[in-house]
VEXNUSE-89322 format. One record per residue (C-alpha): x, y, z. Coordinates in Angstrom, 1 decimal. Each point is the difference from the previous one (the first is absolute). Layout:
BEGIN
px py pz
X Y Z
...
//
This chain:
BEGIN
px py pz
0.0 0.0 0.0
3.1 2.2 -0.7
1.9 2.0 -2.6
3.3 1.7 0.7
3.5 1.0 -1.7
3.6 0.0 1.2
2.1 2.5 -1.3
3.2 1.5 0.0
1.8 3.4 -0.2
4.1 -0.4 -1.1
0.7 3.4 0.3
-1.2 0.3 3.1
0.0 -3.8 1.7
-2.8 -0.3 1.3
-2.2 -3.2 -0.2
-4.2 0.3 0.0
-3.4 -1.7 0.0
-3.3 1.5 -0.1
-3.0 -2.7 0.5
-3.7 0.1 0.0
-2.3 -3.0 1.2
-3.6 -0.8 1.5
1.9 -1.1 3.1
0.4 2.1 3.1
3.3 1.4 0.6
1.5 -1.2 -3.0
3.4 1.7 0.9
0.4 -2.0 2.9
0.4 -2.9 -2.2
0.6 0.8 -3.7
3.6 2.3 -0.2
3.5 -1.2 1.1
3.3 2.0 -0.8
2.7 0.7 1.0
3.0 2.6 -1.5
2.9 -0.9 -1.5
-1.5 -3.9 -0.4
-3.5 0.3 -1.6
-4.3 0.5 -0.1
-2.1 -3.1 0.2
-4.4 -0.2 -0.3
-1.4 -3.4 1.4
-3.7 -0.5 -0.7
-2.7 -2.3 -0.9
-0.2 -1.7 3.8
3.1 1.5 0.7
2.4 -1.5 2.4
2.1 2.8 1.6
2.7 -2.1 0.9
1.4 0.0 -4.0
0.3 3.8 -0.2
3.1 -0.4 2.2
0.9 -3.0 -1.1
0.2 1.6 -3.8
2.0 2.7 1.8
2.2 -2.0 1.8
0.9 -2.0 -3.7
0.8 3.6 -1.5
2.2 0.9 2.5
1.7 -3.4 -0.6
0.6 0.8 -3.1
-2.8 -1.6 -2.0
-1.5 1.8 -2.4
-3.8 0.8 -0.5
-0.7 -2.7 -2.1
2.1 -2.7 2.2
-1.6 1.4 2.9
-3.2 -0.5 -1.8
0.4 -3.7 -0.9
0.9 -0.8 3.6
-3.4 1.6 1.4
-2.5 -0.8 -2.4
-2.0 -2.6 1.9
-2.3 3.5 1.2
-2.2 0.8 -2.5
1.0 3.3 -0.9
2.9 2.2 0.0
2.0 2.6 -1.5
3.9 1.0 0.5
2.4 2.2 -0.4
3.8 -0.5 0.5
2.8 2.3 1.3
0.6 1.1 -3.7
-3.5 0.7 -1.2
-0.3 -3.2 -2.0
-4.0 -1.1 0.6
-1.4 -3.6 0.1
-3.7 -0.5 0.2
-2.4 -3.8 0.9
-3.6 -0.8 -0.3
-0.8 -3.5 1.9
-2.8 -2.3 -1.5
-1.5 0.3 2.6
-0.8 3.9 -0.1
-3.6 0.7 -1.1
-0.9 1.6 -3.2
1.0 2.9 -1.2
3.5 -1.0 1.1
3.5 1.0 -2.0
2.7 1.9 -0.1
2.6 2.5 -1.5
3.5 1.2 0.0
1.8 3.0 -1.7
3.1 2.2 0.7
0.4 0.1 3.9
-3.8 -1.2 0.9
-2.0 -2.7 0.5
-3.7 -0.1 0.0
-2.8 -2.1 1.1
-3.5 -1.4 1.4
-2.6 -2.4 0.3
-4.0 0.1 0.0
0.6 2.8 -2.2
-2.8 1.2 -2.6
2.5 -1.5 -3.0
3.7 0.7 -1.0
-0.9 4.0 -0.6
0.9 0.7 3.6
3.5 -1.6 -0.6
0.8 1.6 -3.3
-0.7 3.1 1.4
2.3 0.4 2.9
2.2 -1.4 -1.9
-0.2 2.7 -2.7
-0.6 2.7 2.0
3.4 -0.5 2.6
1.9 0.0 -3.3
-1.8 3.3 -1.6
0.1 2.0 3.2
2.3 2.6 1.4
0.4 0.9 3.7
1.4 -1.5 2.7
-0.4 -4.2 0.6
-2.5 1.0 2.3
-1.6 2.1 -2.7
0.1 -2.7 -2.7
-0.9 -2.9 2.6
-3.2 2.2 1.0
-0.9 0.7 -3.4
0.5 -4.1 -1.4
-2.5 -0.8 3.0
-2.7 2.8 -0.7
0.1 -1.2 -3.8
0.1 -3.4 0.9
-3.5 0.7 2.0
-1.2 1.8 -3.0
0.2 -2.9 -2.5
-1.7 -2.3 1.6
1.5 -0.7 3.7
-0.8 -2.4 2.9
-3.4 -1.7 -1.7
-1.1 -0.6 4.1
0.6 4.2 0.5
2.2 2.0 1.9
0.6 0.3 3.9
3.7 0.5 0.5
3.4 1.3 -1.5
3.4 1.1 0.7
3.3 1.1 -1.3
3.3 -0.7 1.1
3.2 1.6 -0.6
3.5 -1.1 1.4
3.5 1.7 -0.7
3.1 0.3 2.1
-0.5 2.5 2.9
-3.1 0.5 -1.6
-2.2 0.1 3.5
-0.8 2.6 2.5
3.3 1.6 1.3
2.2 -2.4 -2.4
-0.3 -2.7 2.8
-1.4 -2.7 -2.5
-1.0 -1.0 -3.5
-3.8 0.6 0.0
0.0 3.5 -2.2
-3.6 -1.0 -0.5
-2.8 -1.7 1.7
-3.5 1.0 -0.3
-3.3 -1.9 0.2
-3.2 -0.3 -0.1
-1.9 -2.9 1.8
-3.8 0.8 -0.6
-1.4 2.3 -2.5
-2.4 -0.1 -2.7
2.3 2.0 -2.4
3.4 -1.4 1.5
2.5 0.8 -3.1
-1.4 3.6 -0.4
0.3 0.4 4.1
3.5 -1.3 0.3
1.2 2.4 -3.1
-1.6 2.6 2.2
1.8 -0.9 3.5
3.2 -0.2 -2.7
0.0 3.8 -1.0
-0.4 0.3 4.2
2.8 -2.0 0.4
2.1 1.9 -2.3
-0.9 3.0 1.1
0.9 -0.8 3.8
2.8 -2.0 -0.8
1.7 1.2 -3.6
2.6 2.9 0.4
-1.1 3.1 -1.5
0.7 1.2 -3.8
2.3 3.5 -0.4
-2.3 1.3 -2.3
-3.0 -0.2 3.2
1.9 1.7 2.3
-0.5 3.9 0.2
0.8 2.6 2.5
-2.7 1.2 2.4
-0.8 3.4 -1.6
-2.6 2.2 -1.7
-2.5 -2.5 -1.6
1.4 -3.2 1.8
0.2 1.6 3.4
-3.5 1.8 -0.3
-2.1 -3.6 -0.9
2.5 -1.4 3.0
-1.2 2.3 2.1
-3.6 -0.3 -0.7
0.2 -3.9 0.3
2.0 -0.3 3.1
-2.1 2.7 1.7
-3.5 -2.2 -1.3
1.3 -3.1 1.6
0.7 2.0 3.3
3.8 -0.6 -0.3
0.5 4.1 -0.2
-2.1 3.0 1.6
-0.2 3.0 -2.2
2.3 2.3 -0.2
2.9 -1.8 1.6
4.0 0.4 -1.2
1.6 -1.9 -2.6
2.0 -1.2 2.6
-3.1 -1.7 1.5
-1.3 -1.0 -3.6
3.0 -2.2 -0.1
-1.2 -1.2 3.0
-2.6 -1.2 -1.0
0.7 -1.4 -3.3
2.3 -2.2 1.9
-2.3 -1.0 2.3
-2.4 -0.9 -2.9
2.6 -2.4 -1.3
0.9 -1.6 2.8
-3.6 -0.9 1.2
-0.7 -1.3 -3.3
3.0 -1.8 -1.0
1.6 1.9 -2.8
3.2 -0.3 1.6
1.8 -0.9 -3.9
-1.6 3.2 -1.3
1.4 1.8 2.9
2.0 3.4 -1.7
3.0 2.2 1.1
-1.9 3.3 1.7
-1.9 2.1 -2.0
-1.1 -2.8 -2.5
-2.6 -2.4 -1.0
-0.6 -2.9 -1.9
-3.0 1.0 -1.9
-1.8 -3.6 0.4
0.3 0.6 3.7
-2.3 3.4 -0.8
-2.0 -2.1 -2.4
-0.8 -2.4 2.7
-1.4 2.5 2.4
-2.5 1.7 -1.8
-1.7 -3.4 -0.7
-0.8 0.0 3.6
//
């Protein structure tokens, strides 16, 4: 009752899977990766153990396709190795619409699925897109759901992205890991929580950072002062303040500026509240 895709970034390492299913909490069993060694999907009656088993076989040395031949007594899985190189299975015992693809760095797949539509399109799309892994990943699975997708419906999704020091402070490899357990729309929610995540988490862009003056400072102002961060008619001094204080109750911590600027998605933010 799943589709997903495994995919893979060489300029900037970093291994991904996005998966949709009518399961609950699909992340929770679906995605395995890990940087530097690989991206694995097991579905179809998954059994979680093979995910790091696959893992494990990459970091041995196997390829994807070696790793592949060892595992495939699950029903369905796909695999990428250490080097991009993809490797996709379809059991006999996976119920129809069941298949899969491979192309340049990704591997796509899924079972109960309307017909092979679902399939074709990740496939196509991961190839034709630009963006980040994340980007191209998100966009595979939302035209993957547009063909045709899971022929029971959708309940859950998620998207994971692993690269080295890619977690929160550098401490770990998890750059990206976002799901969504219950929803009625899950893809379209986590692609939502995704542009959140980025915009908590991604470091802001030079040409989004301006200095806090004449237009800029005046819609500051006006927002700060609406979310009772600021009283009117206090210092600059104190509007600094209070832009800080702004960020660091919300998180915005990467955004954070040298004094006297802002990141302008930071001022975007606030005025949606």
């Amino acid at each position: 009752m799943t589709f997903s895709i495994v995919g893979y970034d060489p300029k900037e390492k970093e291994w991904g899977i996005a998966v949709q299913s009518k399961f609950l909490g699909v992340g929770a069993v679906v995605p395995f990766a890990k940087a530097g060694i690989g991206a694995v999907a097991t579905q179809s009656y998954a059994n979680t153990s093979y995910g790091p088993r696959a893992l494990q076989l990459m970091e041995e040395g196997k390829t994807a396709e070696e790793a592949l031949d060892i595992i495939t007594k699950l029903r369905q899985v796909g695999l990428l190795d250490s080097m991009g190189n993809p490797a996709t299975f379809t059991g006999e015992g996976c119920y129809d619409w069941a298949g899969g693809m491979t192309g340049p760095h990704f591997a796509a797949q899924g079972n109960i699925l309307v017909d092979e539509k679902t399939v074709e399109s990740m496939g196509q799309t991961f190839i034709s897109t630009d963006g980040t892994l994340a980007e191209r990943l998100l966009a595979a699975l939302n035209a993957g759901q547009a063909a045709g997708g899971d022929s029971r419906g959708q309940q859950s999704a998620a998207l994971l992205v692993v690269k080295e020091a890619g977690g929160y402070g550098g401490f770990n490899d998890r750059y990206i890991d976002l799901r969504v357990d219950d929803h009625p729309e899950p893809i379209n929610e986590l692609i939502r929580i995704y542009h959140l995540q980025q915009l908590y988490f991604a470091p802001s862009k030079a040409e989004r950072v301006a200095a806090i003056e004449g237009e800029v400072k005046e819609e500051l102002v006006l927002e700060l002062t609406r979310l009772d961060y600021l009283k009117a008619g206090q210092s600059d001094e104190q509007l600094l303040k209070a832009l800080t204080a702004f960020i660091h109750t919300e998180n915005f911590e990467a955004r954070e500026q040298e004094a006297g600027k802002i990141d302008l998605d930071v001022l975007a933010y606030m005025k949606k509240l």
